[in-house]
Jmol script that loads the backbone (N, CA, C; Angstrom):
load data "model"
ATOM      1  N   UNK A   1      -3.109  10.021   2.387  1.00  0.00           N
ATOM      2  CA  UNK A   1      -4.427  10.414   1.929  1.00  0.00           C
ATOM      3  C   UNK A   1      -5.505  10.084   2.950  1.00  0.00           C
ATOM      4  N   UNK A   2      -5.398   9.640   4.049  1.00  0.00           N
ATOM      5  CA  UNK A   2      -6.095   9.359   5.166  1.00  0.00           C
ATOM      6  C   UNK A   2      -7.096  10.350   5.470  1.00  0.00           C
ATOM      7  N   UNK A   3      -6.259  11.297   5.916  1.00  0.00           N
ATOM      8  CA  UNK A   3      -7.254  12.581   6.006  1.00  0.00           C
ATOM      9  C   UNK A   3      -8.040  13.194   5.509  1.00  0.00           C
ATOM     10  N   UNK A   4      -8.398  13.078   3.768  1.00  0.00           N
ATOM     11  CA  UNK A   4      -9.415  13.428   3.091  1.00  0.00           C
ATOM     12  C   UNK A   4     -10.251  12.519   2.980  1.00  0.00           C
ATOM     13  N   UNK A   5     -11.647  12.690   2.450  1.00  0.00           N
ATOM     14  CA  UNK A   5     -12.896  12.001   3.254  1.00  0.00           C
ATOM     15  C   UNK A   5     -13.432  11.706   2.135  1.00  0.00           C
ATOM     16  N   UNK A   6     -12.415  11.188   0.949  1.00  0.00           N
ATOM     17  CA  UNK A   6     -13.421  10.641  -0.254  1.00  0.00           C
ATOM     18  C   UNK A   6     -12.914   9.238  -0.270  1.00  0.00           C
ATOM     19  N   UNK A   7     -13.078   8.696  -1.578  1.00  0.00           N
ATOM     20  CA  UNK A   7     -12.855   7.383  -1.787  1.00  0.00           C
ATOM     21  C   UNK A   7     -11.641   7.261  -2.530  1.00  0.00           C
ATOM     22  N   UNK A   8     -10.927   8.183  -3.070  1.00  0.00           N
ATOM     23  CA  UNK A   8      -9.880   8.058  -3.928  1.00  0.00           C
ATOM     24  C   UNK A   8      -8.648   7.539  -3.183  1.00  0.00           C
ATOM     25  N   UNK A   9      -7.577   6.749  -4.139  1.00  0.00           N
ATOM     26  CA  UNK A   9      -6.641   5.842  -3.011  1.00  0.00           C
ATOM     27  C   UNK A   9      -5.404   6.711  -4.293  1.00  0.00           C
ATOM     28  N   UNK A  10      -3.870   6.238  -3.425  1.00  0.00           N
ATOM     29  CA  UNK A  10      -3.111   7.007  -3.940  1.00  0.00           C
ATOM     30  C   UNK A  10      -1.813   5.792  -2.960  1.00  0.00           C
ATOM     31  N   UNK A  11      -0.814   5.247  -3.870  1.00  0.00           N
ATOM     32  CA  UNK A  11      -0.045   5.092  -3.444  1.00  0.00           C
ATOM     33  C   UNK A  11       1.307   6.201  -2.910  1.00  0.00           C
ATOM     34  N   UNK A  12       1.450   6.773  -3.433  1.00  0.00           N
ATOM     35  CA  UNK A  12       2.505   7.802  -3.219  1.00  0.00           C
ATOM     36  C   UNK A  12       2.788   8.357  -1.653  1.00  0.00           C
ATOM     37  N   UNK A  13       1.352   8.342  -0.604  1.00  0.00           N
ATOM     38  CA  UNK A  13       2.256   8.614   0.362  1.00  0.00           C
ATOM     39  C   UNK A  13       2.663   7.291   1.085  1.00  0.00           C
ATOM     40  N   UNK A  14       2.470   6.009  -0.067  1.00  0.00           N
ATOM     41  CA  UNK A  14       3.090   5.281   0.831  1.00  0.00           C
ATOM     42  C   UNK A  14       4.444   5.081   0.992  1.00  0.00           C
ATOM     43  N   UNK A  15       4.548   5.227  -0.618  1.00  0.00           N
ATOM     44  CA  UNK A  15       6.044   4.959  -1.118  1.00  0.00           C
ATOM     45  C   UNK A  15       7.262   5.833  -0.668  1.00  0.00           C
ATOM     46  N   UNK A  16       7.090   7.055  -0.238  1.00  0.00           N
ATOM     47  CA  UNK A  16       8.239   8.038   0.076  1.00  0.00           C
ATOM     48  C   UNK A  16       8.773   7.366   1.484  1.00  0.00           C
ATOM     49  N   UNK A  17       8.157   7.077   2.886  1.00  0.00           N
ATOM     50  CA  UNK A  17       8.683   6.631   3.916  1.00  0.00           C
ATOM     51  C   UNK A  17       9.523   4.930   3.333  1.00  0.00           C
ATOM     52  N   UNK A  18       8.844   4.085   2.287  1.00  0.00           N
ATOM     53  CA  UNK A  18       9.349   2.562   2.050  1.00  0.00           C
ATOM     54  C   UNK A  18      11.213   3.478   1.403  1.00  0.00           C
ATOM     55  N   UNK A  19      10.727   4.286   0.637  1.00  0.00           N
ATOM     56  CA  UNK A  19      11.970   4.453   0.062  1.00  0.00           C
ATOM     57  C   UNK A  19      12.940   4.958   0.718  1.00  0.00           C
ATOM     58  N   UNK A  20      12.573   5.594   1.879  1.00  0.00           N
ATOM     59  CA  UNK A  20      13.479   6.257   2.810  1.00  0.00           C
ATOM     60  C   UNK A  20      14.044   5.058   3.904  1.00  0.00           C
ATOM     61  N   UNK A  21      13.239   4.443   4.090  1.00  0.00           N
ATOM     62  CA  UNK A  21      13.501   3.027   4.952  1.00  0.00           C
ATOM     63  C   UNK A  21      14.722   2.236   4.344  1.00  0.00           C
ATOM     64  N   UNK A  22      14.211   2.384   2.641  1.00  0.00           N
ATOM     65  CA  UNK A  22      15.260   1.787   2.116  1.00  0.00           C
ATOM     66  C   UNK A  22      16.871   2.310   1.717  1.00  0.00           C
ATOM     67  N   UNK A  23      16.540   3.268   1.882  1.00  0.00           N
ATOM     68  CA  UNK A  23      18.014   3.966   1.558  1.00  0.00           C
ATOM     69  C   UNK A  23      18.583   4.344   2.954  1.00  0.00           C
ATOM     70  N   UNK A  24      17.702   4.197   3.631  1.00  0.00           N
ATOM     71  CA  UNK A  24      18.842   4.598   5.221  1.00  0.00           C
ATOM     72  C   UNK A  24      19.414   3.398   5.815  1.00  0.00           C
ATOM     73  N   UNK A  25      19.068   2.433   5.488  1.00  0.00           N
ATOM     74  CA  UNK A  25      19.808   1.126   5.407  1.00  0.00           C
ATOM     75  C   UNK A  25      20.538   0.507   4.766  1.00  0.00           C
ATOM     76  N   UNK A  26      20.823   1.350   3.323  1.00  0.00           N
ATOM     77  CA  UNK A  26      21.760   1.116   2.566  1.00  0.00           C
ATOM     78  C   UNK A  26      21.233  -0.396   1.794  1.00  0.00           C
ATOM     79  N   UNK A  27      19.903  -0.390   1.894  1.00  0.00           N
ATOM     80  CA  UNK A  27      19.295  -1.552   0.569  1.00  0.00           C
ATOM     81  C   UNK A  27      18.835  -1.388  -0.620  1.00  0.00           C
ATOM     82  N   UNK A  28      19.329   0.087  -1.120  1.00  0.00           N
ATOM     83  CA  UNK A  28      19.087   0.219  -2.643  1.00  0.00           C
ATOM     84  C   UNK A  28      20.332   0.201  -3.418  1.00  0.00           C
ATOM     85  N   UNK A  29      21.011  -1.147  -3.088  1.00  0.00           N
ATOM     86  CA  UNK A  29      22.250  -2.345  -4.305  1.00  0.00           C
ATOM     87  C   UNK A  29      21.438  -2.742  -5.025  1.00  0.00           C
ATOM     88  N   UNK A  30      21.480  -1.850  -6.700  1.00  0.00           N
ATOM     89  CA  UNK A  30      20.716  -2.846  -7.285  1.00  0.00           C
ATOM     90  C   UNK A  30      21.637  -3.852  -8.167  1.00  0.00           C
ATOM     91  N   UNK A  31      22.602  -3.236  -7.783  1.00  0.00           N
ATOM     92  CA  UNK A  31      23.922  -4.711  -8.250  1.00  0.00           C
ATOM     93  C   UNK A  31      24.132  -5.905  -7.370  1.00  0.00           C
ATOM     94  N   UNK A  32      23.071  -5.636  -6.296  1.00  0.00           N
ATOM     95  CA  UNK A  32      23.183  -7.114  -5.104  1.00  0.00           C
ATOM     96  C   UNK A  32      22.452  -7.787  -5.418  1.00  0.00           C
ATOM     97  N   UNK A  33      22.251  -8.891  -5.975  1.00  0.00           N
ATOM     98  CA  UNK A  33      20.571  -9.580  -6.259  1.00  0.00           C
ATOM     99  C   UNK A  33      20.483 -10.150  -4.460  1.00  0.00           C
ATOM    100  N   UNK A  34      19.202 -10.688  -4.782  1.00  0.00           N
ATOM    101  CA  UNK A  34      18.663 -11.159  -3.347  1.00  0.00           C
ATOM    102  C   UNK A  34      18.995 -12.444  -2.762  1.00  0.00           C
ATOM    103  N   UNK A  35      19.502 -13.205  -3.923  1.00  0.00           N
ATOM    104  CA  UNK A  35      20.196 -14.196  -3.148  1.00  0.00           C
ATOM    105  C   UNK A  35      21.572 -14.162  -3.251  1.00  0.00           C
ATOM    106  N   UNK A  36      22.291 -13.058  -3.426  1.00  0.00           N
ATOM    107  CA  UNK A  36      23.634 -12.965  -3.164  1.00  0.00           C
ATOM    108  C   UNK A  36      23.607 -11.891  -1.502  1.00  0.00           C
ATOM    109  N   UNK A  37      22.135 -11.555  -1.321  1.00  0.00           N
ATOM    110  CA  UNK A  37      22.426 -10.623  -0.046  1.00  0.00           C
ATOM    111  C   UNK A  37      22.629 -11.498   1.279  1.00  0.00           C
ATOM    112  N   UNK A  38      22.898 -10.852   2.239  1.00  0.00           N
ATOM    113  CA  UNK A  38      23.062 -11.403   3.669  1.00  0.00           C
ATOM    114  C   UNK A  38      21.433 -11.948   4.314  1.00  0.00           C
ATOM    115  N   UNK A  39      21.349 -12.772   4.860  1.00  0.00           N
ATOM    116  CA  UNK A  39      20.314 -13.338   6.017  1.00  0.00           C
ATOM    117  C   UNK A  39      19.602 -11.749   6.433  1.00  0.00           C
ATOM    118  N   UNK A  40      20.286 -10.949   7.197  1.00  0.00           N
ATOM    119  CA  UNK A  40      19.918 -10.236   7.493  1.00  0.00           C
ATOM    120  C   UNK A  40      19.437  -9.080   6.902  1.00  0.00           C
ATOM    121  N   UNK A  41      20.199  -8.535   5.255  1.00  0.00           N
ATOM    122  CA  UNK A  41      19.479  -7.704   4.772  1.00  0.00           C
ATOM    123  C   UNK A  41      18.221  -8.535   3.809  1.00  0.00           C
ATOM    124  N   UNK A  42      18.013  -9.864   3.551  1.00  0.00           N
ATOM    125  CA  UNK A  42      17.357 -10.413   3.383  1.00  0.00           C
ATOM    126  C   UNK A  42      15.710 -10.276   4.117  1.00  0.00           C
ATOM    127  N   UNK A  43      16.495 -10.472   5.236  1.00  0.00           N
ATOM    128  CA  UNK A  43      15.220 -10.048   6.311  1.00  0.00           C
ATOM    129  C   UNK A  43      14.515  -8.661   6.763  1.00  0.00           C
ATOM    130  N   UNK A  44      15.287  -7.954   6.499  1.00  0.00           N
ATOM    131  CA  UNK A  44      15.105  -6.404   6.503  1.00  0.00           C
ATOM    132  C   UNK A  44      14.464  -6.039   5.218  1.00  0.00           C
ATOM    133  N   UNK A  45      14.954  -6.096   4.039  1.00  0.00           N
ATOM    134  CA  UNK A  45      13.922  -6.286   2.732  1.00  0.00           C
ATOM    135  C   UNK A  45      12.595  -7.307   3.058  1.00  0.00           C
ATOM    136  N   UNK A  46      12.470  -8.024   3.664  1.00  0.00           N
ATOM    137  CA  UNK A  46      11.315  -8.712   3.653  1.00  0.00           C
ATOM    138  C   UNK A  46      10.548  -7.988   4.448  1.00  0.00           C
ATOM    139  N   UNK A  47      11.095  -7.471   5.985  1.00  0.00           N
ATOM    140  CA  UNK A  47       9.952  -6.892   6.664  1.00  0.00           C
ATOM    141  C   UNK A  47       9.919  -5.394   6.411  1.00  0.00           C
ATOM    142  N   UNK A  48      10.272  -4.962   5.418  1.00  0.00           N
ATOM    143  CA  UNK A  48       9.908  -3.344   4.804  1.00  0.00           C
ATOM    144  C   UNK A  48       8.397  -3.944   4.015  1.00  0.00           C
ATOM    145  N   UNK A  49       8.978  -4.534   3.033  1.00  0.00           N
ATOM    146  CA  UNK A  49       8.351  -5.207   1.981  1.00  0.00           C
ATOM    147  C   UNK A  49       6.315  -5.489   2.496  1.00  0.00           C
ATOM    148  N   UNK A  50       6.549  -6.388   3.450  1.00  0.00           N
ATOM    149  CA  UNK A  50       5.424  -7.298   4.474  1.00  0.00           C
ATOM    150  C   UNK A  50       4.991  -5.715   5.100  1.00  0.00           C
ATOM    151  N   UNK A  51       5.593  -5.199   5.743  1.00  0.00           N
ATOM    152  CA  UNK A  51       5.224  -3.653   6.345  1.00  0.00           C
ATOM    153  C   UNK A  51       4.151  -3.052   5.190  1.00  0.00           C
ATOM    154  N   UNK A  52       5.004  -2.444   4.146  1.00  0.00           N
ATOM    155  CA  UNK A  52       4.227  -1.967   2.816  1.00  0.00           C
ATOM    156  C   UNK A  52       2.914  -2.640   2.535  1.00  0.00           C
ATOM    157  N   UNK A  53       2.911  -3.911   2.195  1.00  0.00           N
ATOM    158  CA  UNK A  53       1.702  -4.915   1.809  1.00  0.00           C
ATOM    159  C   UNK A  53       0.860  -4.373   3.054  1.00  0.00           C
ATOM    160  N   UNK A  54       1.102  -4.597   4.069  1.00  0.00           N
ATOM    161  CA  UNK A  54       0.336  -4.466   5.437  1.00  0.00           C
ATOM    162  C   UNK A  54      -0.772  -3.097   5.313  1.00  0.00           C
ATOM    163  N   UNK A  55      -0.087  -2.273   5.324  1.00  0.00           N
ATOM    164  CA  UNK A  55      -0.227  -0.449   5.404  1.00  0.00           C
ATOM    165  C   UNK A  55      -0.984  -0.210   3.941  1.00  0.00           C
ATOM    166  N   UNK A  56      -0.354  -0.909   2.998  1.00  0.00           N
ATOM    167  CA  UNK A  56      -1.354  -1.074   1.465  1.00  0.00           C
ATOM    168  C   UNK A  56      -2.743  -1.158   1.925  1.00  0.00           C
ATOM    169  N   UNK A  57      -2.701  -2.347   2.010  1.00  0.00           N
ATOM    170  CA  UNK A  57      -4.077  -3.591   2.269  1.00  0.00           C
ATOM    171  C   UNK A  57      -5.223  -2.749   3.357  1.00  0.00           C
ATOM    172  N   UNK A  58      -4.563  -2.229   4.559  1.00  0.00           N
ATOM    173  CA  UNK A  58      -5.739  -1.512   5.913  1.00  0.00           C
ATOM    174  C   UNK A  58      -6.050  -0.345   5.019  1.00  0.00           C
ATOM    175  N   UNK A  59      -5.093   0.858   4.102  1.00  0.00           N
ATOM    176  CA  UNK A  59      -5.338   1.636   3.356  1.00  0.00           C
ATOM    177  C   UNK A  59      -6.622   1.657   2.425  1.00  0.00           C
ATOM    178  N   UNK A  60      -6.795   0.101   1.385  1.00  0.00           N
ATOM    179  CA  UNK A  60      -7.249  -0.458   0.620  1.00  0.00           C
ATOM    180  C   UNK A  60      -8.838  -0.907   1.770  1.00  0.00           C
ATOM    181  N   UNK A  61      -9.015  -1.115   2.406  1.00  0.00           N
ATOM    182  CA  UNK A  61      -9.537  -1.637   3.607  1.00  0.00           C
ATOM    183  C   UNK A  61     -10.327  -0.186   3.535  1.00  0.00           C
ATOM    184  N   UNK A  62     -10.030   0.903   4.247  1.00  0.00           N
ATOM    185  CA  UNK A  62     -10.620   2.210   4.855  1.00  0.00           C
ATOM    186  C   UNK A  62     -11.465   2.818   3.467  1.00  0.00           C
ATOM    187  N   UNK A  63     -10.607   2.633   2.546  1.00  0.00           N
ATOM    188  CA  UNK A  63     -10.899   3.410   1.295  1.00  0.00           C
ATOM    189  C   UNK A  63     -12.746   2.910   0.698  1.00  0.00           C
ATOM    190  N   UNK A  64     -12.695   1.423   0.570  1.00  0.00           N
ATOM    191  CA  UNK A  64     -13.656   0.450   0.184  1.00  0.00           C
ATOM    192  C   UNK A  64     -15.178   0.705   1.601  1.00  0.00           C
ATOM    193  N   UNK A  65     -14.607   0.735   2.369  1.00  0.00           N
ATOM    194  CA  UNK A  65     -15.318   0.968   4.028  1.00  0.00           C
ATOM    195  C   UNK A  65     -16.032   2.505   3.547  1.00  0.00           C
ATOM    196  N   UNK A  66     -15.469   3.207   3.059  1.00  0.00           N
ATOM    197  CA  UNK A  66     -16.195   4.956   3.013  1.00  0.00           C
ATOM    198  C   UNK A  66     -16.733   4.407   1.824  1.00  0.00           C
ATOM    199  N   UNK A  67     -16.707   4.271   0.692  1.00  0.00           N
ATOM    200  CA  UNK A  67     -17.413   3.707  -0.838  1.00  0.00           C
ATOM    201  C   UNK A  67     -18.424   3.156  -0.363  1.00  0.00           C
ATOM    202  N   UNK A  68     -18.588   2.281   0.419  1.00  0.00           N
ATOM    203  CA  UNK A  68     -19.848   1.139   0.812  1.00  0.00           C
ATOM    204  C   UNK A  68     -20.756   2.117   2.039  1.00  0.00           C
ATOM    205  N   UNK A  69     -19.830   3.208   2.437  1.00  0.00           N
ATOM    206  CA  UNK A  69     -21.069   3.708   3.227  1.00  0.00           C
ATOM    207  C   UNK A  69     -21.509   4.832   2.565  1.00  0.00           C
ATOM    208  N   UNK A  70     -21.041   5.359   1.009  1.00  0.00           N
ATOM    209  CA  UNK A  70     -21.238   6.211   0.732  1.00  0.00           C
ATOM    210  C   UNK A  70     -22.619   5.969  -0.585  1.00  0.00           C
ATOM    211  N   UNK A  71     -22.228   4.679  -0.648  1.00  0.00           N
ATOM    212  CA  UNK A  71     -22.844   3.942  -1.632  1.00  0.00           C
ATOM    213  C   UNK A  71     -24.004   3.342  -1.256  1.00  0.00           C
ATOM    214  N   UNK A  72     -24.480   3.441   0.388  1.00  0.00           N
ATOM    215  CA  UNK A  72     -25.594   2.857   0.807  1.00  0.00           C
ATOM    216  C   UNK A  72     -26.428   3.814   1.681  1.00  0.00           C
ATOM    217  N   UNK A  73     -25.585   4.758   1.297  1.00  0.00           N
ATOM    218  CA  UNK A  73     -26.141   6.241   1.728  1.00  0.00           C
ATOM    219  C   UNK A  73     -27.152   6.773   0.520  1.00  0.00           C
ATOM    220  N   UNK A  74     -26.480   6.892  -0.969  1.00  0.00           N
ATOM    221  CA  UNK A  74     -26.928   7.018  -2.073  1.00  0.00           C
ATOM    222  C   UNK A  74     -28.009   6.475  -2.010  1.00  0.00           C
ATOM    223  N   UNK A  75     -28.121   4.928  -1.948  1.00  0.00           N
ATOM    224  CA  UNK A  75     -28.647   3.568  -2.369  1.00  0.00           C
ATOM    225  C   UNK A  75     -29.148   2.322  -1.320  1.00  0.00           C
ATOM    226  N   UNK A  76     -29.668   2.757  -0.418  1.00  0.00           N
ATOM    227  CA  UNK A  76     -29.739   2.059   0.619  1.00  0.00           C
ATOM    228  C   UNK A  76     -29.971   0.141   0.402  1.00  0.00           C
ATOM    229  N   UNK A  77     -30.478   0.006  -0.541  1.00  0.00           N
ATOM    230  CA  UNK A  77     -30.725  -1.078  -1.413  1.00  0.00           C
ATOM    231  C   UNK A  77     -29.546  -2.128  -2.531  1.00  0.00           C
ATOM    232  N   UNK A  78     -28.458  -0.794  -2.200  1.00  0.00           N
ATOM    233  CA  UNK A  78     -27.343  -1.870  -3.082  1.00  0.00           C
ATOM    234  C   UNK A  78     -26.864  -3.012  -2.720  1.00  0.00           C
ATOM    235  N   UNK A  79     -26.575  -3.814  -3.230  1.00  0.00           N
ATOM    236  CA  UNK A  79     -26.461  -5.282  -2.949  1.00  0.00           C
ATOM    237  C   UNK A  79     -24.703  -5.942  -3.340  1.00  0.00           C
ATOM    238  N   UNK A  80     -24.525  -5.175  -3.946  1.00  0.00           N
ATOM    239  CA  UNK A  80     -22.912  -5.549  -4.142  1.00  0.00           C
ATOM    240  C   UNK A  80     -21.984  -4.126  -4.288  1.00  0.00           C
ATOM    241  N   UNK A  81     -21.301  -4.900  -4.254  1.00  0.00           N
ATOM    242  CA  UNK A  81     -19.788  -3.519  -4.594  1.00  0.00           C
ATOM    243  C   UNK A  81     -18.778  -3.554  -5.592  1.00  0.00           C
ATOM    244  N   UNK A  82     -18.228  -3.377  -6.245  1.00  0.00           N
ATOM    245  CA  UNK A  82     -17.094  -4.278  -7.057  1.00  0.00           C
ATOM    246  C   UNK A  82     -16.127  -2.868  -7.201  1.00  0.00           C
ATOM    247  N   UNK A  83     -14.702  -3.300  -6.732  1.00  0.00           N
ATOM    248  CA  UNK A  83     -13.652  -2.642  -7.118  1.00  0.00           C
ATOM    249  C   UNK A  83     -12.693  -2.964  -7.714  1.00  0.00           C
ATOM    250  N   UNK A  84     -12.307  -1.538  -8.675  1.00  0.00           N
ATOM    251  CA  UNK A  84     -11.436  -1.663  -9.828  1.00  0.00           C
ATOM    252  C   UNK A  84     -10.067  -0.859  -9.608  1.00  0.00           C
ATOM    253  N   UNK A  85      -9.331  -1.392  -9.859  1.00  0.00           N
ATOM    254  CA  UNK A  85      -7.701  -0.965  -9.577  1.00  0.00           C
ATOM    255  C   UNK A  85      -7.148  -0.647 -11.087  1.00  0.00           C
ATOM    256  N   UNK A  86      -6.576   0.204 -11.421  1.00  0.00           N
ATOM    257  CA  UNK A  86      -5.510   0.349 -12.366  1.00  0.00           C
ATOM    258  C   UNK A  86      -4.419   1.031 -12.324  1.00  0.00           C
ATOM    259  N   UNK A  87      -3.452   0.940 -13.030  1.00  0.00           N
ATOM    260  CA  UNK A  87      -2.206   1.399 -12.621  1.00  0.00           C
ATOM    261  C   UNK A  87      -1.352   1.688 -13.655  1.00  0.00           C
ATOM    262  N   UNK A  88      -1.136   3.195 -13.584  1.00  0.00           N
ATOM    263  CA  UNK A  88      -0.548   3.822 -14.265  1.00  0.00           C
ATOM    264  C   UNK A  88       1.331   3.982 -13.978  1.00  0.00           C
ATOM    265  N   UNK A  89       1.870   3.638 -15.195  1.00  0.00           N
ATOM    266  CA  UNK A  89       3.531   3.053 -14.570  1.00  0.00           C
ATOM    267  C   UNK A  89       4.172   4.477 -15.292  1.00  0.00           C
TER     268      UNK A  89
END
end "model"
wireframe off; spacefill off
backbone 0.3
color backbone group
């Protein structure tokens, strides 16, 4: 969603590359729990995982950055911001 120039956030294009990451590595055992996995797919789930959070968060970051300039464009005088997350499962 990078490329469109509003404020709306959207996980979904994050999730298709995490899930592809995850299945081309053969880490979607969901009969493996995590401490029966190896060191190494241990570590590979962690840095998908830390990746995701990462790419979330600068996402979350850009989104809030256009709101506050869009919002002081409106409002040159606004004094706070407050954002609301919800999540539909």
């Amino acid at each position: 969603m990078r490329q469109h120039k509003d404020c709306n956030f959207s996980y979904a294009g994050l999730k298709t590359p995490v899930r592809l990451a995850i299945e081309s590595r053969n880490l979607c055992t969901d009969d493996i729990p995590i401490s029966s996995a190896t060191e190494e797919d241990r570590q590979l789930r962690a840095n998908i995982a830390a990746s995701f959070q990462r790419i979330a968060v600068l996402h979350l970051e850009d989104r809030c950055q256009r709101a506050v300039e869009w919002a002081l464009k409106m409002r040159p005088s606004i004094k706070n911001f407050v954002m609301q997350i919800s999540c539909c499962c």
